[in-house]
N, C-alpha and C positions, 0 to 999 in steps of 0.2 A: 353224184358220181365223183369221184375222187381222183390220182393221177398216180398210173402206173410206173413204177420205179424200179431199178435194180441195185441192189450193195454193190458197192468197188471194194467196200472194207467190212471189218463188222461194227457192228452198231446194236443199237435198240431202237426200235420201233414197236410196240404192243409185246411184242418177245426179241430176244436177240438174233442178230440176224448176220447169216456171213455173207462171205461176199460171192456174187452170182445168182442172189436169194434177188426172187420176182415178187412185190407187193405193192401194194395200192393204199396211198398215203391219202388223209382229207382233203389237205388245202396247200399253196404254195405256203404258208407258214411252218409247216410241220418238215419241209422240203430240206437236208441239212446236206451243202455242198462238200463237205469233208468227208462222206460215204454213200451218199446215191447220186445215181444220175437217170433222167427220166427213160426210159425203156423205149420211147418214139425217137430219143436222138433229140428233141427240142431241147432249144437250153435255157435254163432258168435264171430269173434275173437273182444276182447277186442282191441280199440284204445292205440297204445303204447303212453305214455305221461314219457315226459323227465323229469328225475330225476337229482338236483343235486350232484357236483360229491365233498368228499372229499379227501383231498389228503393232509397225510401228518397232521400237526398240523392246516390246512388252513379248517376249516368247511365249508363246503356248496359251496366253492369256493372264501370265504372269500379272500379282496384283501389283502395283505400283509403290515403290517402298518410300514412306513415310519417316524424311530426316527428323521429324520430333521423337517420333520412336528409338531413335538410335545411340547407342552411347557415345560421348563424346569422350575418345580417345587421343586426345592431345595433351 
């Protein structure tokens, strides 16, 4: 059994679908928060998406720059 949903927007799901349109998705995977929301009013958890990490004076994971590599402009 699957989980019933309604378009906010249009989308595709198996066909295009507008908004107001009542259907029943498989899985919370296929669940896409930018045009449905589940038709019981539950809310769905948000997909986690990976953040870079900084660390240190190293922004966003920046690699660490190597003075051999550099030209010597003096």
């Amino acid at each position: 059994m699957g989980i019933k949903v309604i378009a906010t927007a249009p989308g595709y799901y198996g066909h295009y679908r507008e908004p107001g349109d009542e259907f029943e998705i498989a899985d919370d995977e296929a669940f896409h928060h930018s045009w449905m929301e589940r038709s019981d009013g539950k809310p769905m958890k948000k997909p986690k998406v990976a953040q870079p990490q900084a660390t240190g004076n190293n922004p966003a994971g920046a690699l660490p720059r190597n003075p051999a590599l550099e030209a010597d402009l003096s």
